[in-house]
C-alpha positions in Angstrom: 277.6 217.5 179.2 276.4 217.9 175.6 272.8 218.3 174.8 270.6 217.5 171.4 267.1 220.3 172.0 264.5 218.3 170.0 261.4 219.8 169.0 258.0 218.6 167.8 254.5 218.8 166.2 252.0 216.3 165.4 251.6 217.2 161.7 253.5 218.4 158.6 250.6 220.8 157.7 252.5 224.6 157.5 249.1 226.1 158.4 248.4 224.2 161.5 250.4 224.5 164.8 252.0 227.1 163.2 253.5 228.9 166.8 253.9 225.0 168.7 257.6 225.1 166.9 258.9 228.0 167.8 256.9 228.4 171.3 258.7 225.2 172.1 262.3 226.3 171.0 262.1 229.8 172.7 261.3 227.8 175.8 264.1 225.2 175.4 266.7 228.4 174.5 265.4 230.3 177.6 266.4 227.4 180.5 269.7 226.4 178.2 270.8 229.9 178.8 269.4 229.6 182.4 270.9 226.7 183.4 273.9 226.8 181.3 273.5 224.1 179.2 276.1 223.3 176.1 273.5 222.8 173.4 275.5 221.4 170.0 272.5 221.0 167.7 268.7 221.1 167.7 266.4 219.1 165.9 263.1 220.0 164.5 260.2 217.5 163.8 256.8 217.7 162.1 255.2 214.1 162.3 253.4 212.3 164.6 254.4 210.5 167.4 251.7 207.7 167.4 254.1 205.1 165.3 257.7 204.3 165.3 259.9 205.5 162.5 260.5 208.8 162.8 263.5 209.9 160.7 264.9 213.1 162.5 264.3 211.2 165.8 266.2 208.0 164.7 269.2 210.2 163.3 269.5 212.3 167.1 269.5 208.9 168.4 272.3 207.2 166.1 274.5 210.8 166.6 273.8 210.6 170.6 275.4 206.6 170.8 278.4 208.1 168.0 279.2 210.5 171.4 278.4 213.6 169.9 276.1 214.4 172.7 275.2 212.7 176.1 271.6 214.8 177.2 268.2 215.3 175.1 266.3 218.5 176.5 262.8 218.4 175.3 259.5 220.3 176.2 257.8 217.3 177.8 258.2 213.4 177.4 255.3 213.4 174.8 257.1 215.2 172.6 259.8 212.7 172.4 257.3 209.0 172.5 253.9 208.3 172.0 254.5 204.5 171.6 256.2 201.8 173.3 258.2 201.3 171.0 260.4 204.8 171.2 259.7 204.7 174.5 261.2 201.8 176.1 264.2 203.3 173.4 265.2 205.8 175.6 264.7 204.1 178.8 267.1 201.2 177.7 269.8 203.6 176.9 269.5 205.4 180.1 269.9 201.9 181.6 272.8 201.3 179.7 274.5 204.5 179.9 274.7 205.8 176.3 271.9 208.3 177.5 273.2 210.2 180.5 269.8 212.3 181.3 266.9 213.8 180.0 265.7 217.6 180.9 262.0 218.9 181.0 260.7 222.5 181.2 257.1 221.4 182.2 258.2 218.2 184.6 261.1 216.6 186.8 263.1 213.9 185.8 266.7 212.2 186.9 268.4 209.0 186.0 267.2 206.8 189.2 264.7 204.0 189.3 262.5 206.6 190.3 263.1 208.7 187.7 262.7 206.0 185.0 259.7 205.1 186.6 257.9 208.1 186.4 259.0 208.6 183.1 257.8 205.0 181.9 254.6 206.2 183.6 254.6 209.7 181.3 255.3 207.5 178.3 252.5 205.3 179.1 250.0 208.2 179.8 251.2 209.6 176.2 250.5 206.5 174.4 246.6 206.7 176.0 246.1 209.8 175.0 246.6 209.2 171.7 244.9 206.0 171.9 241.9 207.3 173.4 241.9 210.6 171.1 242.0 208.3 168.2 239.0 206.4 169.4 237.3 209.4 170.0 238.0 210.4 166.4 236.8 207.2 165.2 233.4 207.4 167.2 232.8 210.6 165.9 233.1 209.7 162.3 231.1 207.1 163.0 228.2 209.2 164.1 229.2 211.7 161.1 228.2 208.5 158.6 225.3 207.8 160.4 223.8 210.7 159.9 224.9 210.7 156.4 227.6 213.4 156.9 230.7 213.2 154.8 233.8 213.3 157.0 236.3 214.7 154.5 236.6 217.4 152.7 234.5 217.6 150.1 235.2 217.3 146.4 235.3 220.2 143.9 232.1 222.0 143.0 231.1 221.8 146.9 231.5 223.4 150.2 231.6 223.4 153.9 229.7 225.5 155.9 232.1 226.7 158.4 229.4 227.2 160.6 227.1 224.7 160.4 229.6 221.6 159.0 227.3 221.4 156.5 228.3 220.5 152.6 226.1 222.8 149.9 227.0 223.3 146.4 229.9 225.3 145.1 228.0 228.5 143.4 230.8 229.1 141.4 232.2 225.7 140.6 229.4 223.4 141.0 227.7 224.7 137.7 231.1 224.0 135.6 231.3 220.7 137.7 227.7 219.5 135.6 228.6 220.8 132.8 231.4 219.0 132.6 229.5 215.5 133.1 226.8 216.9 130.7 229.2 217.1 127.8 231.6 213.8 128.4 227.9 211.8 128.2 227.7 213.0 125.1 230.4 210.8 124.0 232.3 213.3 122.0 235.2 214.4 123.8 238.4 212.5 125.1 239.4 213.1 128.5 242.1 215.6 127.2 240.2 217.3 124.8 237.5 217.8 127.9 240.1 218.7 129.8 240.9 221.5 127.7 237.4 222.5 127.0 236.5 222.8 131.4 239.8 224.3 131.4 238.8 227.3 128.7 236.1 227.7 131.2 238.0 228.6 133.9 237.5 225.4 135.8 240.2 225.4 138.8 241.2 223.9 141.8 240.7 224.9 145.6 244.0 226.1 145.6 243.6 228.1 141.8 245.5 225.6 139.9 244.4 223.6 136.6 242.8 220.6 136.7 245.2 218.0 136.1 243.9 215.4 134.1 244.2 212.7 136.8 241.7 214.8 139.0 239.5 215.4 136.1 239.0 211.5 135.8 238.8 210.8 139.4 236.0 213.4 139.5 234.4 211.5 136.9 234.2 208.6 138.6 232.7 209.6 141.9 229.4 208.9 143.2 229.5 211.6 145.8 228.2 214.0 143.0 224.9 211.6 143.0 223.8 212.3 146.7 225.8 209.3 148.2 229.2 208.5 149.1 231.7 205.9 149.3 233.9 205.8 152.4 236.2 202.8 153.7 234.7 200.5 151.1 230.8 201.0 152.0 228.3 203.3 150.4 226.3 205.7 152.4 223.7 208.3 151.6 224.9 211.3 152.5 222.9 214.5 152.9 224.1 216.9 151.3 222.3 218.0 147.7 223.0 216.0 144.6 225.1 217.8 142.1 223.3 215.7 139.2 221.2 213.5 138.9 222.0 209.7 138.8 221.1 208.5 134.7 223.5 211.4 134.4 226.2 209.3 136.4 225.4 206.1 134.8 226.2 207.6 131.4 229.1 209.0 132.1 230.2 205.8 133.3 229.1 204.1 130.3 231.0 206.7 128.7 234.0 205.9 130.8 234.0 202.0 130.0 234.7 202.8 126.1 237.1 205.4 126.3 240.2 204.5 125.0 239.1 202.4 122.0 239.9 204.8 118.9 236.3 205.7 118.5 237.0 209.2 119.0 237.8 211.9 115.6 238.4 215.4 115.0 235.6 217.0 113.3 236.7 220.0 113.1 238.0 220.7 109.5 235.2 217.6 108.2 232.2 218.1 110.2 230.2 215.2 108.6 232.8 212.6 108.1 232.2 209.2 109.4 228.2 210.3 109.7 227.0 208.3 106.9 227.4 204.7 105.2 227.9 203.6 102.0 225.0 201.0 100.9 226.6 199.4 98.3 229.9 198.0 101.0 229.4 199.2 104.2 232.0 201.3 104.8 232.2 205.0 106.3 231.7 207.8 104.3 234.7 210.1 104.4 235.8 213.6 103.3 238.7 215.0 101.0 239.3 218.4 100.0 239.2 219.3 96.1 239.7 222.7 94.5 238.6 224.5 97.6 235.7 222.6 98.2 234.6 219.4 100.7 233.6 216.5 98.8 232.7 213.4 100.9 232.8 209.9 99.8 232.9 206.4 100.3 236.0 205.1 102.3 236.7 201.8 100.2 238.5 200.2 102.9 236.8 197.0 101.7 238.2 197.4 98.3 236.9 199.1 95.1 233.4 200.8 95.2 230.9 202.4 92.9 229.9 205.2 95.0 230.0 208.8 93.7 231.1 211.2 96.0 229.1 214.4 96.7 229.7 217.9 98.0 229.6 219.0 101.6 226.8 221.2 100.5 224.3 218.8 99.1 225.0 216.6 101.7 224.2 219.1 105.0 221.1 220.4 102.6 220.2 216.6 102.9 220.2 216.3 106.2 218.1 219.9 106.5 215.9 217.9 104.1 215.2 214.9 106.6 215.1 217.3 109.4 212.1 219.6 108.2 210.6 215.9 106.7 210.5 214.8 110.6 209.4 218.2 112.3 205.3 218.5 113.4 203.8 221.7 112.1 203.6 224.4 114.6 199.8 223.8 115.0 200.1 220.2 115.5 202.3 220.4 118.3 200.5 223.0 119.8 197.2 220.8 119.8 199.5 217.5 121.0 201.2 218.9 123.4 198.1 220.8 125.2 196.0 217.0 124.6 199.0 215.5 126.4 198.8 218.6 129.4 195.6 217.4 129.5 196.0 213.9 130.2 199.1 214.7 132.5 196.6 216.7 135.1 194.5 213.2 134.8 197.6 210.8 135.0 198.9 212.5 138.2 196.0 210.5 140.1 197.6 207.4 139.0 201.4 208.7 139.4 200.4 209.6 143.0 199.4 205.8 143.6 202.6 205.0 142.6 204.7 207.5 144.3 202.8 205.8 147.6 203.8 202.5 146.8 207.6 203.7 146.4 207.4 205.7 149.5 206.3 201.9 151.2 209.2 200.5 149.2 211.7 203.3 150.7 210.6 202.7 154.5 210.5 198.9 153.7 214.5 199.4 152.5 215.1 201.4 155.4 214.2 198.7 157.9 215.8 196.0 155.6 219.2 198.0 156.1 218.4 198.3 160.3 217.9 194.8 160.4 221.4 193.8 157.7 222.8 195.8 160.1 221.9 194.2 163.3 222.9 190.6 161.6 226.4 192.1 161.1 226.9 192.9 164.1 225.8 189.3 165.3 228.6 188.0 163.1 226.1 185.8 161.2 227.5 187.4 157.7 231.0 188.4 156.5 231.9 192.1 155.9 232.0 192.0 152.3 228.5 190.4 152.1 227.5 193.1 154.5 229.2 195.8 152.4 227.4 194.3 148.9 224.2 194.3 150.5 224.1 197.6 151.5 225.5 199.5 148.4 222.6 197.1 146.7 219.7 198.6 149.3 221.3 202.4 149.4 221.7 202.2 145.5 218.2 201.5 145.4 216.8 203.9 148.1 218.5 206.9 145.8 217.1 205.9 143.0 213.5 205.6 144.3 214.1 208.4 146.6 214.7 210.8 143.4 211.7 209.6 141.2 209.6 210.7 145.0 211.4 213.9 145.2 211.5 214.8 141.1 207.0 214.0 141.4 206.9 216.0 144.8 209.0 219.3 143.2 209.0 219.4 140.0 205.9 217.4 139.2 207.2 215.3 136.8 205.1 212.8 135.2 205.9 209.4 133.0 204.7 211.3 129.6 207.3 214.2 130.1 209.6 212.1 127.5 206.7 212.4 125.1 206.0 216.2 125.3 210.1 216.6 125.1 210.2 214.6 121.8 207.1 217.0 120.5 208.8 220.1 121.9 212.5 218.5 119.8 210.3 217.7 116.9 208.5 221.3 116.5 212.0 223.2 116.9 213.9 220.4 114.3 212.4 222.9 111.4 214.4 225.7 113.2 217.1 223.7 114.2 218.0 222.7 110.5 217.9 226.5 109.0 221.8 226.3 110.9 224.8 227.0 108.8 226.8 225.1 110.6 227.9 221.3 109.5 228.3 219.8 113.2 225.2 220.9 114.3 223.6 218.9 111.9 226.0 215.6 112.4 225.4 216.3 116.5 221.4 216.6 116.2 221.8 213.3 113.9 224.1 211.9 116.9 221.6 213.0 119.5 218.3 211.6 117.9 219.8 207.8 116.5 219.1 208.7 113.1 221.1 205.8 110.8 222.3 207.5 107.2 223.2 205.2 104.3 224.1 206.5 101.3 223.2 204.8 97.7 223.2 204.7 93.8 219.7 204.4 93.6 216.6 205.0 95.1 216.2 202.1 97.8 212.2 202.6 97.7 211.6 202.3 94.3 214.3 199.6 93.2 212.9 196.5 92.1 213.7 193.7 94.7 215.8 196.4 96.7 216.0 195.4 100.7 214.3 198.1 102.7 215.3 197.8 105.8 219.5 196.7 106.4 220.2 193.0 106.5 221.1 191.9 109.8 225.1 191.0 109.7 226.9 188.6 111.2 228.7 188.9 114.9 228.1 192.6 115.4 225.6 194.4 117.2 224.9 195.0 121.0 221.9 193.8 123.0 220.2 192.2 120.0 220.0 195.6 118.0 222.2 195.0 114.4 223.8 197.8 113.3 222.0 198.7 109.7 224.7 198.3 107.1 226.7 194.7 106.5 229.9 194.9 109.1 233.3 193.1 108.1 234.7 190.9 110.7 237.1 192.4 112.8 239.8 194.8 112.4 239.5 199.0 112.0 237.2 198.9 108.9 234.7 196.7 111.6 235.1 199.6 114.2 234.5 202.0 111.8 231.6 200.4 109.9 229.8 200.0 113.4 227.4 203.0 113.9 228.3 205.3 117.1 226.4 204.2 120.4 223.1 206.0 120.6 222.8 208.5 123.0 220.6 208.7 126.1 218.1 211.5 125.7 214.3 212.2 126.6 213.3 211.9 123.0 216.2 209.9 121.3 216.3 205.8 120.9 218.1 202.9 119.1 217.0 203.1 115.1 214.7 200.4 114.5 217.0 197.8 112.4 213.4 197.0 110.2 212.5 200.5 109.6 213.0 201.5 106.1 215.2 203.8 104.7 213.4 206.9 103.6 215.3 208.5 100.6 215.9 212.6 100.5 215.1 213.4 97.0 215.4 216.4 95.2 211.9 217.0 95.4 211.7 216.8 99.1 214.5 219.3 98.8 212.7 221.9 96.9 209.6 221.4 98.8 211.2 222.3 102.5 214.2 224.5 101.4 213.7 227.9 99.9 214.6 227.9 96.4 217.4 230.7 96.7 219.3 228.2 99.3 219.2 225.3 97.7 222.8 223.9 96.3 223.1 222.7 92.8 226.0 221.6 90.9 227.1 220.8 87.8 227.2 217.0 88.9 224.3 216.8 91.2 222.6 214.2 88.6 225.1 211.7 89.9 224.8 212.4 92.8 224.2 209.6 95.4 220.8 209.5 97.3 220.7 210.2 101.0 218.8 207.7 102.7 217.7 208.4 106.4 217.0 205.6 108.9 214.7 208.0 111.5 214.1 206.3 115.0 210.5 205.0 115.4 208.9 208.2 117.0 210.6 210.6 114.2 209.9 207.9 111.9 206.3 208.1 112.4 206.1 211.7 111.8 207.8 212.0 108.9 206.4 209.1 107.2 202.7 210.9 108.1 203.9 214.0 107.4 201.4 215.0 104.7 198.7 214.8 106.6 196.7 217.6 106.1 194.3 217.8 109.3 195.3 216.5 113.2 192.0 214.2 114.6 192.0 214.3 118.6 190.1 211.2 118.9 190.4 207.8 116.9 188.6 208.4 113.5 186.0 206.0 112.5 185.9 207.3 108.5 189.2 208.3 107.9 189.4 210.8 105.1 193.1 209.4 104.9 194.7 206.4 105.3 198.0 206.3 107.9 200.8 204.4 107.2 200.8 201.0 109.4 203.8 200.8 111.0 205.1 196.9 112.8 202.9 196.8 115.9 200.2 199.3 114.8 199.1 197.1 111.5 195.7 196.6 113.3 195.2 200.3 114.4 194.8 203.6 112.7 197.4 205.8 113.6 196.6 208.9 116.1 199.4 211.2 116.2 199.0 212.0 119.7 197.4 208.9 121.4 199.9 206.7 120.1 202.9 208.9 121.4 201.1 209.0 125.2 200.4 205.5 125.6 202.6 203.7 127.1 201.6 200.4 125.0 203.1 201.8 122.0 206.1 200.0 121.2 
């Protein structure tokens, strides 16, 4: 008689049951040998047992009805079934003969009712086990979610504890992890060119590989990095530390939702391409290399256009102009920012009252979810109202859960987006003194500013709009971009400003503020006199008109104010410039930035 020696494990996994293999064929070799047995061929198996389908197994079978073999030996009947349905397999073709007898190591068998009885019996026994391990499995993970434990292997830029189970932050990958969400919410890179940049830092894999860009993207996307996770369709909130925090997420994801549109261009070789407007038709201002030198100018998609063009020098002196024009003196901000200390110590009071109320608000969600619970589980709601429900409630417990924690540690307070914009507008004097072009067309990104470019002085021209005129179907959440925009088409996409960018101290650009022009008077009176550019055409020149946000608006339109006032002045020795909502008020540099009434 013939026999087939099949062997099995449980998983295809090379580092687990790594000796189960060859423990079982050294066993099956040793009572061959001792009992004589003609063994033609052995098969060897690395899936589970739990489902039908097994490829190796269904071949032995198929060569043991060709004849080539009348006997399987086997370390125990589990190896061979774990479900009925390979199971009652091999009893039927004992019944029927193709299967003459099966041999054991571990247990008797022999081709008699009795026999097959006791092996239906081992088969069945098989099956429970791996039914009851499998609910065991499945109780335990549901424990694990509970108590907000993730129940997988973590993603990249964490890791497990092997002795307490418990996830913590990568040290060596969770800081590139952030700083790759930190610079795609910036809205400058494409997935590929930030794949090359976290690859340059030496972003890898668990296993030391690259990033591929699939992974990159899927990391993107996942909420785990926020202090929750997602797992079988429902959200839980998970304890392990967020990576970052979640406005960070949400930008990303805004991010995410206009990739792939073509609103992405090299800036390398022309830094400040596409950063201004031309007045006179709308479109882009673009570069072209003359004679060695960067010369920007209007685009003219529209057709023909008076425009001059201008060099890359006078227009990044320009923008150094509007920066310096928009800093606070150093003494200023000093005074502002200890004023607005000040009244943070006294606001804390009233921040603490509402930290209470969201603490009430955080048990209040935590009974709502006990109690959407216990409905589920009464079958008075469906599953995916259930599920909606409580990403809605979890979503909201993070959320309030951080602005608790950021009060409790790092005392944060509602006028820290103030004292950031006074710390940005102090340093934009510093900032501007760069030599390099995309700093300048970044910290314009960053802050919102709007730059239109004209013939003509826009302030002084007789009749001359002041503020952009609002066009016709373009614009997003009732904000018009400041230039006219063609309908539809590439010269649309590219006469559409870029999307402002989230920031503690940057904001949409007003669509009625005026456009305050950078003369060459302003120029000499902020630039030192050996760095500022002249050429031999700088009379034609067009004029660089800036379009600042509303807070760096208001300090460069009050910029030659020669004294700061801490309190409201009844006898002002100078009159402020009103500005929309503040015609009835004088303007106090600091009060107005700290109230929250302001806009």
């Amino acid at each position: 008689m013939k026999y087939f020696i099949y062997a099995r494990k449980s998983t295809d996994d090379e580092e687990r049951q790594i000796l189960s293999i060859d423990a079982q064929l050294d066993e099956l070799r040793m009572m061959a040998a001792r009992e004589k047995l003609e063994v033609v061929r052995e098969y060897i198996e690395s899936q589970t047992a739990k489902k039908p389908g097994r490829p190796i197994f269904n071949e032995m079978l198929k060569a043991i009805k060709r004849g080539e073999a009348q006997a399987i030996l086997a370390w125990h009947p589990d190896r061979l079934a774990r479900n009925s349905v390979d199971g009652g397999r091999l009893i039927y073709d004992l019944d029927t003969g193709q299967l003459a007898t099966l041999k054991f190591p571990t247990t008797w068998f022999e081709n008699t009712p009795q026999g097959k009885f006791m092996l239906s019996i081992a088969f069945g026994q098989s099956k429970y086990y791996v039914d009851s391990l499998s609910e065991n499995i499945k109780r335990g993970l549901r424990k694990k979610l509970r108590e907000g434990i993730y129940p997988n292997k973590p993603p990249i830029g964490y890791l497990n504890d092997p002795k307490t189970r418990a996830v913590y932050i990568d040290p060596e990958r969770g800081p590139l992890v952030r700083r790759m969400f930190e610079e795609y919410a910036t809205g400058r890179y494409t997935a590929a060119a930030l794949l090359d940049l976290v690859t340059a830092w030496g972003l890898r894999s668990f296993n030391g590989l690259t990033l591929p860009l699939s992974k990159m993207l899927w990391t993107l996307d996942h909420i785990f990095y926020t202090g929750v996770f997602r797992f079988n369709g429902e959200v839980y909130e998970g304890k392990h530390p967020p990576l970052i925090s979640r406005e960070l997420f949400e930008r990303v994801q805004a991010v995410r939702k206009k990739a792939g549109r073509g609103r992405y261009a090299k800036h390398s070789r022309f830094p400040l391409r596409a950063t201004a407007h031309c007045w006179h038709c709308g479109c882009q201002f673009t570069a072209e290399l003359k004679k060695g030198h960067e010369y920007y100018r209007c685009g003219k998609r529209r057709g023909p256009c008076d425009s001059k063009t201008i060099r890359e020098e006078a227009f990044a002196q320009a923008i150094r102009t509007g920066m310096c024009m928009a800093s606070l003196r150093d003494d200023f901000a000093e005074k502002m920012l200890a004023e607005a200390e000040r009244e943070k110590v006294a606001d804390r009071a009233k921040q603490a009252a509402l930290v209470e109320q969201q603490k009430a608000r955080l048990a209040e969600l935590g009974t709502l979810l006990d109690r959407l619970l216990d409905v589920f589980l009464a079958g008075d709601i469906e599953r995916e109202e259930f599920t909606a429900r409580k990403e809605r409630y979890i979503q909201e417990k993070v959320a309030l859960a951080d602005e608790v924690a950021k009060f409790e540690t790092k005392n944060a307070s509602r006028l820290e987006p103030v004292m950031d914009f006074l710390r940005a507008s102090r340093q934009a004097k510093y900032d501007a003194q760069t030599e390099n072009s995309e700093d300048l067309r970044n910290f314009c990104k960053k802050v919102g500013w709007n730059l239109v470019f004209a013939g003509w002085n826009l302030a002084e021209a007789s009749g001359a709009p002041q503020a952009a005129p609002p066009p016709d179907g373009c614009g997003s959440e009732g904000l018009p971009p400041p230039i006219p925009v063609p309908r539809g088409g590439s010269a649309a996409r590219s006469a559409c400003p870029n999307p402002p960018q989230n920031g503690p101290f940057s904001c949409v650009a007003d669509p009625e503020a005026p456009f305050v022009p950078i003369l060459p008077q302003d120029v000499a009176a902020y630039l030192p006199a050996a760095k500022i550019f002249r050429s031999l055409g700088s009379k034609t020149d067009p004029i660089l008109h800036i379009q600042f946000t509303r807070l760096w608006g208001i300090v460069a339109r009050n910029r030659r104010i020669k004294s700061w006032r801490r309190e409201r002045d009844s006898n002002p020795r100078y009159q402020y410039y009103r500005y929309d909502g503040l015609a009835n008020r004088c303007f106090r540099p600091l009060s107005h930035l700290s109230e929250p009434r302001w806009a």
